[in-house]
matplotlib code that plots the C-alpha trace (Angstrom):
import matplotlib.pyplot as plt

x = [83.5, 81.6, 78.1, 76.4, 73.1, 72.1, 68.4, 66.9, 68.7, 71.5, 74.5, 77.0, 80.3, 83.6, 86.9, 89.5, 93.0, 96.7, 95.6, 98.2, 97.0, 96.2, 99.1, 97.8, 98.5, 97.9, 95.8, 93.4, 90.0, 87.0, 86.4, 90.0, 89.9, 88.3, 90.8, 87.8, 84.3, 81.3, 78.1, 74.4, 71.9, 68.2, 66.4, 63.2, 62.8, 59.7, 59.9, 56.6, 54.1, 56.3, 57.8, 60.8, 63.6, 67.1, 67.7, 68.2, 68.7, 65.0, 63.5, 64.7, 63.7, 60.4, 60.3, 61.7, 58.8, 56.3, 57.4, 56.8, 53.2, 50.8, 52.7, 49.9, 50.0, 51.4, 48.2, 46.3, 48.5, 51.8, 51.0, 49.6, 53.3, 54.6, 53.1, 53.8, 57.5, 58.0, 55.0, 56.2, 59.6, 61.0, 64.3, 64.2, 67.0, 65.7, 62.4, 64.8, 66.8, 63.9, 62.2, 65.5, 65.6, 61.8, 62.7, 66.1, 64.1, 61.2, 62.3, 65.2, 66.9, 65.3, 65.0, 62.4, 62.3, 59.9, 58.8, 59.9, 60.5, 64.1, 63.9, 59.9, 59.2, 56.5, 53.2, 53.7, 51.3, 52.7, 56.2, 55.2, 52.8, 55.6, 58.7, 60.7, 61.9, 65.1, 66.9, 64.3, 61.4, 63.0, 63.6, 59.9, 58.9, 61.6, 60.5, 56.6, 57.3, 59.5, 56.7, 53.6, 56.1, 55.8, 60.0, 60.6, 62.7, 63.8, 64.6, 68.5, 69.2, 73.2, 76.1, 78.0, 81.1, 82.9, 81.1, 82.0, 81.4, 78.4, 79.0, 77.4, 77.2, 75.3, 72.0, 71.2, 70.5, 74.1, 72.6, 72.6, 71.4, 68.7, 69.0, 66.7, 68.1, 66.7, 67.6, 67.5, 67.9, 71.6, 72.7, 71.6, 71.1, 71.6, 69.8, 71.2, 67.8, 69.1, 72.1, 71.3, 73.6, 74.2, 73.2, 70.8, 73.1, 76.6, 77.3, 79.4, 82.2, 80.7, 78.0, 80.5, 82.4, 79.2, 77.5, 73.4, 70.7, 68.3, 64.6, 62.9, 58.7, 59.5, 63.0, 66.2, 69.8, 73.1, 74.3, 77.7, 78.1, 81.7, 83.7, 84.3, 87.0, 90.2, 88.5, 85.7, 87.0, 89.5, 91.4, 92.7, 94.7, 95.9, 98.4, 100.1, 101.9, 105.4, 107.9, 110.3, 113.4, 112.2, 109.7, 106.8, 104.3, 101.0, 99.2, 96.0, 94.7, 91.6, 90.7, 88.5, 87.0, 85.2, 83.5, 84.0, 86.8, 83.6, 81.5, 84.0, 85.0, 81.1, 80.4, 82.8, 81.9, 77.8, 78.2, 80.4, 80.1, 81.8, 84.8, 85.2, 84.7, 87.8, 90.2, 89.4, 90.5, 93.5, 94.5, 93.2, 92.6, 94.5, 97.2, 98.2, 101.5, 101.7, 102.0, 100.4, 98.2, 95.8, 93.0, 92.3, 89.2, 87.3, 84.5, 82.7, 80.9, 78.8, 78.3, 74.7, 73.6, 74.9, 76.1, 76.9, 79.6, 82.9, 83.0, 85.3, 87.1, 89.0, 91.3, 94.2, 96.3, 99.4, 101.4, 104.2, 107.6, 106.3, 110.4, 112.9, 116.2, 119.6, 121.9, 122.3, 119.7, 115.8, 114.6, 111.1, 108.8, 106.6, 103.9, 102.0, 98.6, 99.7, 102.5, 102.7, 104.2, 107.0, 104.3, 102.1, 105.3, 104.1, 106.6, 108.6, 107.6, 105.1, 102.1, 98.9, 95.5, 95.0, 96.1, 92.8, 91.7, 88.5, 88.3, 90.6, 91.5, 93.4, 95.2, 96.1, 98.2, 100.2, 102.0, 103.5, 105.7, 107.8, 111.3, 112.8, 115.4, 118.1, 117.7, 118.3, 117.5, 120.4, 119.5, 116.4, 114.8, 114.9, 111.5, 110.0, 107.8, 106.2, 103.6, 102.7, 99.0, 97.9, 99.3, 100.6, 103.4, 105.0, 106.4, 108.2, 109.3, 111.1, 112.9, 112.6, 113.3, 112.7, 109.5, 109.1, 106.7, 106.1, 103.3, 102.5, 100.1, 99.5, 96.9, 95.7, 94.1, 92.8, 91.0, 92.6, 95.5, 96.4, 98.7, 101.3, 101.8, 101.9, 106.1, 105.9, 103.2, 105.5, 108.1, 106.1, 104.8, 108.3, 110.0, 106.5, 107.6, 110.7, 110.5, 107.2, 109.0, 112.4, 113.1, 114.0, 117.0, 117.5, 120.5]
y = [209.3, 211.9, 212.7, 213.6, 215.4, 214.1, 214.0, 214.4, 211.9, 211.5, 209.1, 208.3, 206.9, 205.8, 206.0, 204.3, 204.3, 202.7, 200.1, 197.5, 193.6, 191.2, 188.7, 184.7, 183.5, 179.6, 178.2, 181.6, 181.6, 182.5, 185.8, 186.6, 186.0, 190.0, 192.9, 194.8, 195.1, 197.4, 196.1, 198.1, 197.4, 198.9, 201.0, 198.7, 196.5, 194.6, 191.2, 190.1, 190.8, 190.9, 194.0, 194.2, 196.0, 195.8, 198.1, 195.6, 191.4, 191.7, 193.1, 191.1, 188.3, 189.4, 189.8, 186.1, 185.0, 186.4, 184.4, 181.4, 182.5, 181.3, 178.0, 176.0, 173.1, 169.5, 167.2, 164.7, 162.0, 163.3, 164.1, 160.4, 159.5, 161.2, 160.5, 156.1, 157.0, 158.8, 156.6, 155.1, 156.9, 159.1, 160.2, 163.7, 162.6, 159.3, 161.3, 163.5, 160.8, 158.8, 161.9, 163.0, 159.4, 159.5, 163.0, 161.1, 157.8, 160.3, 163.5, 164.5, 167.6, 169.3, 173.2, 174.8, 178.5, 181.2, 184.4, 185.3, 181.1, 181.7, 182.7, 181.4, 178.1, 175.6, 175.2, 172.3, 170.3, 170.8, 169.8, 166.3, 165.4, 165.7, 164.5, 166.8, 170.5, 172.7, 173.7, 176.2, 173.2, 170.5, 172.9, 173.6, 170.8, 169.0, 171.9, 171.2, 167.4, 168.2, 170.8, 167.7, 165.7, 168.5, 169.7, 172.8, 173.6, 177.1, 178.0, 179.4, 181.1, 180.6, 181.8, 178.6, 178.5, 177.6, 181.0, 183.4, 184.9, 186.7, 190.1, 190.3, 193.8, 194.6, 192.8, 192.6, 189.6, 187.8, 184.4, 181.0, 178.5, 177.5, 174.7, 173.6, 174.5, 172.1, 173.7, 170.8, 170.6, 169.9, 170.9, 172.8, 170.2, 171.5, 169.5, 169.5, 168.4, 168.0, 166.0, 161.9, 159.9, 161.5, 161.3, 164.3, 166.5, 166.0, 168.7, 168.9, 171.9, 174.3, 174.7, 174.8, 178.2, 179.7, 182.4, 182.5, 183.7, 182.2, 183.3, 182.6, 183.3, 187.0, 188.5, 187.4, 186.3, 185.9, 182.6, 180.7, 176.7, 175.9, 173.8, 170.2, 168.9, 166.8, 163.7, 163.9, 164.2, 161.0, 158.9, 155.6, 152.8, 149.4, 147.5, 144.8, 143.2, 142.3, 143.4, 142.2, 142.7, 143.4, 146.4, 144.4, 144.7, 143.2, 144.8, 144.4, 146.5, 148.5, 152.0, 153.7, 157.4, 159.8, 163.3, 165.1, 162.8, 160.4, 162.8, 162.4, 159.3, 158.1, 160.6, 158.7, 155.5, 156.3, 158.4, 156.7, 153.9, 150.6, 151.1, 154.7, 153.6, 151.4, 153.5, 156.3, 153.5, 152.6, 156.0, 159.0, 157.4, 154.2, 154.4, 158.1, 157.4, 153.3, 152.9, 150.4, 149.7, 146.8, 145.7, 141.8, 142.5, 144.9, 145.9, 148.6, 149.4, 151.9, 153.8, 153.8, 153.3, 153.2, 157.0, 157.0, 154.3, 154.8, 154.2, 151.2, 150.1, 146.5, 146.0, 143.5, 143.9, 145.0, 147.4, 146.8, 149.0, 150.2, 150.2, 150.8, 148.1, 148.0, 144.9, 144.6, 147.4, 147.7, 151.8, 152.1, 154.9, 153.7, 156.6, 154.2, 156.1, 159.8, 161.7, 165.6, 166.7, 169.1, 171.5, 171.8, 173.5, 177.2, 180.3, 182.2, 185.8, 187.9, 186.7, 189.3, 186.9, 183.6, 180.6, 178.9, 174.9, 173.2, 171.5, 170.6, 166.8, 163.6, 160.9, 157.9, 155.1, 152.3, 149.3, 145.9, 145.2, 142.1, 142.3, 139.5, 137.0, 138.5, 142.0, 144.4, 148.3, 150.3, 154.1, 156.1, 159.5, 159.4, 159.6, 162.8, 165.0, 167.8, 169.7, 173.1, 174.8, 174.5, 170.9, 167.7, 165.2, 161.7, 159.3, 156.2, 152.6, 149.7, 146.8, 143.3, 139.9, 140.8, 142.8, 146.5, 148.0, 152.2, 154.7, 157.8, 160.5, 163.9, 166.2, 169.6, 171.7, 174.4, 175.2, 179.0, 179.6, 183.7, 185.4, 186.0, 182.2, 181.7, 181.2, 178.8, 176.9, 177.4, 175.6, 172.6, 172.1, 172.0, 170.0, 167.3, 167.0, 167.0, 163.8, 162.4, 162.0, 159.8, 156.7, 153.7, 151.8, 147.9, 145.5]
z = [54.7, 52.2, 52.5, 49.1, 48.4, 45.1, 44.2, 47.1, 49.2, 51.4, 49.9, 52.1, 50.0, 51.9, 50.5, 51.7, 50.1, 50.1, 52.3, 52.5, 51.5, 53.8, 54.0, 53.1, 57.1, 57.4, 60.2, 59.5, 61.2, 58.6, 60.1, 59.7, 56.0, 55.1, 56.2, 56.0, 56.4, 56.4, 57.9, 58.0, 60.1, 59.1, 61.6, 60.7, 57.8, 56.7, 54.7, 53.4, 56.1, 58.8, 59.9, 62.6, 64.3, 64.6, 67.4, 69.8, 69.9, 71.8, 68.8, 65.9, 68.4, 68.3, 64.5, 64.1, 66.4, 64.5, 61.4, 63.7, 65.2, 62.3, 61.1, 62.7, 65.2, 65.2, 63.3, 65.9, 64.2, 64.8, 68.4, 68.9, 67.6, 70.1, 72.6, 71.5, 71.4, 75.3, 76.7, 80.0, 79.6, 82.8, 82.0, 79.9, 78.1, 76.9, 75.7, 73.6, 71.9, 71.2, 69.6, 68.1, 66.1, 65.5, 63.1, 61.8, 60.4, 59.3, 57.4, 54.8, 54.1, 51.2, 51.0, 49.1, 49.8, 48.1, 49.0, 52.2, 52.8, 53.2, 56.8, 57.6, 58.1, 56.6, 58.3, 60.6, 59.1, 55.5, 57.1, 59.1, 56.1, 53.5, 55.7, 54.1, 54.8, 55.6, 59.4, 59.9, 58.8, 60.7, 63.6, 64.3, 63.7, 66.4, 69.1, 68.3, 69.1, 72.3, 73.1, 73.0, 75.2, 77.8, 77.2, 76.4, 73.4, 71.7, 68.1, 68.3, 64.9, 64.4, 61.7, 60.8, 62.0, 58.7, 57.5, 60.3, 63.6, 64.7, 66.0, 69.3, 69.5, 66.1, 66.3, 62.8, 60.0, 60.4, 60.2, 58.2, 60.3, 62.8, 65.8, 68.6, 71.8, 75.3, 78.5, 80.7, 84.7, 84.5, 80.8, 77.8, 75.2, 71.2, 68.4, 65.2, 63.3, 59.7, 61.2, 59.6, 61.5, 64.8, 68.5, 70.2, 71.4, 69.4, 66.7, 64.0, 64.1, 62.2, 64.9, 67.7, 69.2, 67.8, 69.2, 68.4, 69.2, 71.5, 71.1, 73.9, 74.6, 75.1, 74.4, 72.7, 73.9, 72.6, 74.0, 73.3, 72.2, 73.7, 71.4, 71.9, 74.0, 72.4, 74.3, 72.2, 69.2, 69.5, 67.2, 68.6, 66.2, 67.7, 64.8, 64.6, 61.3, 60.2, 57.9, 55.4, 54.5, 51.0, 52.8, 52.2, 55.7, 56.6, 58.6, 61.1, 63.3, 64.7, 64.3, 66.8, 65.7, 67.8, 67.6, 64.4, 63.8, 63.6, 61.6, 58.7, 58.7, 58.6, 55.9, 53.7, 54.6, 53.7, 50.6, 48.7, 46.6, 47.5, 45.0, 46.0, 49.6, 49.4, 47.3, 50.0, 52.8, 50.5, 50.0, 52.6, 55.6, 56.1, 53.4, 53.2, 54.6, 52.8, 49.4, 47.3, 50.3, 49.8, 52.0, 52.0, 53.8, 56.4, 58.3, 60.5, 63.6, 64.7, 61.1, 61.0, 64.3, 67.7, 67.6, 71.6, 70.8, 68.7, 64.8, 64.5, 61.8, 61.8, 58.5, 57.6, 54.1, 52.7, 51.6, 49.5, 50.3, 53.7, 54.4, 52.3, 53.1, 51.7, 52.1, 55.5, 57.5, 57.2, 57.5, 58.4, 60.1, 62.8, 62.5, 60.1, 60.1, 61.4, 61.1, 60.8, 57.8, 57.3, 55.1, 58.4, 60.5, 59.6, 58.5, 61.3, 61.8, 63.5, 63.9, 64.7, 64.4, 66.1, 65.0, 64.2, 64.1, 63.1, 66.3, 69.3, 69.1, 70.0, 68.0, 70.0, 68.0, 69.1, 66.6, 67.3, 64.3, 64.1, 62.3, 60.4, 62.6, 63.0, 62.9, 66.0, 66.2, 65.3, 65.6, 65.5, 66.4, 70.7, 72.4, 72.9, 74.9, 74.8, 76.2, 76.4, 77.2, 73.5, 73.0, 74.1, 72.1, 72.7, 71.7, 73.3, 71.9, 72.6, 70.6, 72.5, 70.3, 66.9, 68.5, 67.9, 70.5, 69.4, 70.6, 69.9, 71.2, 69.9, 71.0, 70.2, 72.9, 72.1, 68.2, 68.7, 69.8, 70.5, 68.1, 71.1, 71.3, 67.7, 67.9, 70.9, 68.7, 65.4, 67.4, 68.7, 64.8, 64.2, 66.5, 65.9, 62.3, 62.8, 64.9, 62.9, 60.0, 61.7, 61.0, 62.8, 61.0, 62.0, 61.5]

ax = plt.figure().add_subplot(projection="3d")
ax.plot(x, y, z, "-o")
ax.set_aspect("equal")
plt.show()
């Protein structure tokens, strides 16, 4: 580090020199992804007519409250509204969700941000007349709603988790994002209020393992949203079909998605277009591991509605050479809908980050497939299990009549897993795939 007169002023330049490049590591959390980084933090600052300080998470608190302190109050109408949708409601939770659903039928996303509009809000009477704003808009205007119910509700400015990690220690602008936090008696309840087709209180990944900033009605407070548990984020399949010599199967079953695993899959199924929509149920979700999948019919539950409920998807089609067969055996793979492949098992060597997931989760699948007469099961891949602190495997199966019966359970933990485990997890990867991709041969 040099310090330079020049003009006047003080520049500061740093050199740094033969610094070795960051290797490419797979599994690499965001924050991981820069070898190196050189933040400032100003002493004050002023933006518009607001002047703060970033001395301490109180004081840029303070500033972020004083963007909030002249945006007006909820019109007579909107509080009337209100007050219809909690009327003879007790439970706080209820009041929530109905509220939370009241701003989901209402408003849409749209971000219009001049002057200093990219960090303050709309007046709340410019932002319920129009129905329309950005996380900051919809934020105030979910907390102003929660407020005329008589619960109390906090703006908690966040980095996105898909764009980093907030540095606790350096209280300074490191934020994206802006939620409604509900402490409640039991819980504190986070509202993701640009979220469409969600339940209060459920959040996508990128606002989970998150540390933001609370600011409360005097100081500020770095507070941490957990991630989501496996449970919650749950695939479950139940198939049943047949098979034919010739590797043609048909197929029915029932897929049951929770959690983000939801999140996704509902995404798909809204925004696309009913051609696009099927060739995505073909191909990505149901038919990654069929080819020439094709779906006689199907239909859904729970994609618009019902978000406390899984996302269920019944199907029946075909999918011509499922199994491959010579003249006298059939060879077919049972993991029909997941299967890890042999590019997931990462590269031995040292390993000095965590190993880093989206979220933690849990695939659950189980198949009844009937053989032609005639065959029995001649060898396959033996039943495994595993389980270790970051993950659980296994398989089991049995061949009665011409009935296969196969499950298979795989769940992932933890979303970071420490570098010193990182060979112990290289390993399980491995010896998954390894066992994924067996086959079961018949006579």
């Amino acid at each position: 580090m040099k310090n330079l007169a020049k003009d006047g002023r003080v520049e500061v330049r740093w050199d740094l020199e033969h610094i070795a490049p960051l290797p490419e590591n797979e599994y690499t959390a965001p924050e991981d992804r820069d070898a190196w980084q050189l933040r400032f933090a100003p002493g004050t600052f002023r933006l518009g007519d607001y002047t703060g300080r970033s001395d301490s998470w109180d004081n840029f608190a303070a500033w972020y409250r004083s963007l909030l302190s002249d945006r007006g109050e909820l019109p007579e109408a909107a509080k009337m509204r209100v007050q219809e949708a909690v009327a003879g409601v007790e439970d706080t939770r209820e009041k929530i969700e109905r509220l939370y659903r009241m701003l989901q039928e209402d408003t849409r996303y749209v971000a219009i941000a001049l002057d200093i509009g990219g960090w303050q809000p709309h007046d709340l009477p410019s932002i319920y007349h129009n129905r329309y704003g950005d996380c900051k808009d919809l934020t105030i205007l979910m907390i102003s709603m929660l407020r005329e119910a008589g619960i109390t509700a906090y703006p908690a400015l966040m980095r996105t988790r898909n764009e980093g990690a907030v540095i606790t220690d350096f209280p300074v602008n490191q934020f994206n994002h802006v939620l409604a936090c509900v402490p409640t008696a039991t819980d504190t309840l986070w509202l993701e209020c640009t979220a469409d087709y969600t339940r209060s209180g459920d959040l996508h990944y990128t606002r989970e393992d998150c540390h933001v900033l609370l600011v409360g009605d005097q100081g500020g407070e770095i507070v941490y949203i957990p991630p989501s548990p496996a449970e919650e984020n749950r695939m479950t399949s139940i198939l049943r079909g047949n098979v034919t010599s010739q590797g043609l199967l048909k197929l029915q079953g029932t897929v049951e998605v929770t959690g983000n695993q939801a999140d996704y899959t509902r995404s798909k199924l809204i925004y696309s277009k009913a051609d696009a929509r099927r060739d995505w149920l073909c191909g990505s979700f149901l038919g990654r591991h069929m080819p020439k999948l094709e779906l006689a019919e199907y239909n859904t539950r729970n994609v618009e509605g019902n978000y406390d409920r899984p996302l269920v998807l019944e199907f029946n089609g075909e999918a011509t050479h499922y199994a491959a067969g010579s003249a006298s055996r059939i060879f077919l793979n049972p993991n029909i809908l997941n299967r890890t492949s042999p590019e997931r098992v990462p590269e031995a060597g040292e390993r000095t980050i965590p190993v880093y997931f989206n979220y933690a989760y849990l695939d659950q699948d189980s198949l009844v497939l009937e053989l032609p007469f005639g065959y029995t099961l001649e060898a396959g891949p033996k039943p495994l299990e595993l389980a270790t602190d970051f993950g659980f495997y296994k398989t089991d199966y049995r061949f009665e009549g011409r009935t296969l019966y196969y499950s298979r359970t795989y769940r992932l933990n933890q979303k970071s897993i420490p570098p010193e485990q990182y060979e112990d997890f290289r390993q399980f990867i491995a010896a998954v795939s390894k066992n994924d991709q067996g086959k079961l041969v018949f006579r």
